[in-house]
N, C-alpha and C positions, 0 to 999 in steps of 0.2 A: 858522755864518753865517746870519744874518736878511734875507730879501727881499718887498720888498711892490711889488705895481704897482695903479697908481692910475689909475681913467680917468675923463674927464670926463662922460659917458652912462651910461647904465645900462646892464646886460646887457655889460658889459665893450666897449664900441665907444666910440669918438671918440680925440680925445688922452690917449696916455699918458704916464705916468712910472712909471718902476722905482728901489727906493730899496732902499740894503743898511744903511743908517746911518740915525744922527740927522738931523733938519733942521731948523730952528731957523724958517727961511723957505722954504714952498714956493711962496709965489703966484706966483713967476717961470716955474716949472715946470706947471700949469694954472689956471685961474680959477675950477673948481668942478671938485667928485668924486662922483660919482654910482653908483659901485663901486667895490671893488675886491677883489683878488687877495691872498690871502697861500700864499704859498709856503713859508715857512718861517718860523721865529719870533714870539716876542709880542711885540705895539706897543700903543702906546698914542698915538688921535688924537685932538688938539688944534683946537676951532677955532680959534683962535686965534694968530699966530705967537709964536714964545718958552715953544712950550707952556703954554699960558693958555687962559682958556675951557672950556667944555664937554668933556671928556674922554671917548673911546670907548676899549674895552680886545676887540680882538682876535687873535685866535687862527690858526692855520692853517687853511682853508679860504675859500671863494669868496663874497663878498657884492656881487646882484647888484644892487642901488639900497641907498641909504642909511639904509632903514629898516630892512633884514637887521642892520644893527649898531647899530640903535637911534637913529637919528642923526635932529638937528631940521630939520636940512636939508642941504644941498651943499656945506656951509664947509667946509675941512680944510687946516688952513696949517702945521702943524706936525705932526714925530710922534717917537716913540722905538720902539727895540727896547729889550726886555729880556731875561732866561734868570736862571732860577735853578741857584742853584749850591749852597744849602747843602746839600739833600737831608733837612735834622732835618725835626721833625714841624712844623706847623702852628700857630699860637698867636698869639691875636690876643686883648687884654684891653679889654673898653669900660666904657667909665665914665659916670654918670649925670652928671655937671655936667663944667664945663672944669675942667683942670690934674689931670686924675685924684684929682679930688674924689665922694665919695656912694657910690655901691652901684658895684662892681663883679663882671664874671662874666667867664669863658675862653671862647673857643671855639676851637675844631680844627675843626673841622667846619664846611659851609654852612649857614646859615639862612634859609630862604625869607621868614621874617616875624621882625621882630624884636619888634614888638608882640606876637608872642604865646609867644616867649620871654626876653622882657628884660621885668622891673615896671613900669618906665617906657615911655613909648611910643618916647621917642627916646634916643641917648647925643650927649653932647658933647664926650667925648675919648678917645682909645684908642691903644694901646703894639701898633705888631703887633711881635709878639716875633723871629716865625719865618715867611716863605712871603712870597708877592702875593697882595695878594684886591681882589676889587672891590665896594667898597660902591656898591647902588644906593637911588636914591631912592625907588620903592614896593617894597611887598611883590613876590614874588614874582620877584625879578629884573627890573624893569620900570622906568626913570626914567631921569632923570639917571645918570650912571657917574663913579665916582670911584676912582682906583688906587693902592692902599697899598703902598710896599715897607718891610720894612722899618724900622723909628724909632718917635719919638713923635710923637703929633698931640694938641697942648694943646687946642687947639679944633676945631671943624668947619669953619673957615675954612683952618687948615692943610694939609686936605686936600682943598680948593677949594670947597667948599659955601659957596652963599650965606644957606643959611636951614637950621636943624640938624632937618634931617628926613632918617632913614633907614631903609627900610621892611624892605631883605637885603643880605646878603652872601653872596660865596663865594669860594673858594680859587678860583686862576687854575693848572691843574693839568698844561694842557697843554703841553708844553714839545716 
C-alpha cells in the first residue's frame, strides 16, 4: 500500500491531504503544496491535473518546501503511485534520432551525464526494456524530471519533454 500527505506550507504545517491512490484532480483537496510526506511508496507528481505537466518522481521520505523534490513551484494537481514488480535487471536502450533510428547504446546502470557518455549530446527515442527510471533535464540529476516505465518512447515528446534535451538518468530503485 502507497501513502502520501500533502500540505499546503512548508515544513509540513497548514492544510493537509493524505492520498493512498491515484488522483486525477486534486485542486478540490488544496490550492498549492509546499511539502510533503511520503510514507510509503513511489509517486509520481504532476502539475497539472490528468497527469500533465511538469513531472516530479518521489520516493519515501520527507520533503520539507518544494524545492527538496526539485519542484518550480507550489503546483501539484495530480499524482500516481507505482511499485515495481518484475525484479529482472534494469535495461533501458536510447537512440540518437526518433523511431529508434542512428546509434544506439544500453544502459543498466545510472548515468549522471549523458554528454559524456552517449557521442551525441542528446537521444531522441528509447525502449526501456526492464525497471523505472527517471530522466532528467541537466547533468547531474538536476532539471526537469521525467518517469519511464516500462515501453517504447518514439520521440522525446512521448515521454513529455518539450524540447529533446537530456542531461541523466537513473533507475528508481527504491521501492
Amino acid at each position: 500500500m502507497s501513502k502520501i500527505t500533502f500540505y499546503e506550507d512548508k515544513n509540513f504545517l497548514g492544510r493537509s491531504y493524505e492520498c493512498e491512490a491515484d488522483c486525477a484532480d486534486m485542486h478540490p483537496h488544496f490550492s498549492r503544496c509546499n511539502s510533503v510526506r511520503v510514507a510509503s511508496g513511489c509517486w509520481v507528481l504532476y502539475e497539472r491535473p490528468n497527469y500533465s505537466g511538469y513531472q516530479y518522481v518521489l520516493t519515501r521520505g520527507e520533503y520539507p518546501d518544494y524545492q527538496h523534490w526539485m519542484g518550480y513551484n507550489d503546483t501539484v494537481r495530480s499524482c500516481r503511485t507505482f511499485s515495481y514488480t518484475s525484479g529482472g535487471p534494469y535495461l533501458m536502450k536510447i537512440y540518437e534520432r526518433p523511431d529508434f533510428q542512428g546509434q544506439m547504446m544500453e544502459f543498466s546502470e545510472d548515468c549522471a551525464s549523458t554528454q559524456e557518455r552517449f557521442p551525441r549530446r542528446q537521444f531522441s527515442s528509447c525502449s526501456v526494456v526492464d525497471g523505472y527510471w527517471t530522466l532528467y533535464e541537466h547533468a547531474d540529476y538536476r532539471g526537469r524530471q521525467y518517469f519511464l516505465r516500462p515501453g517504447e518512447y518514439r520521440k522525446s515528446s512521448d515521454w513529455g519533454a518539450t524540447c529533446n534535451t537530456t542531461g541523466s538518468f537513473r533507475r528508481i530503485t527504491d521501492f
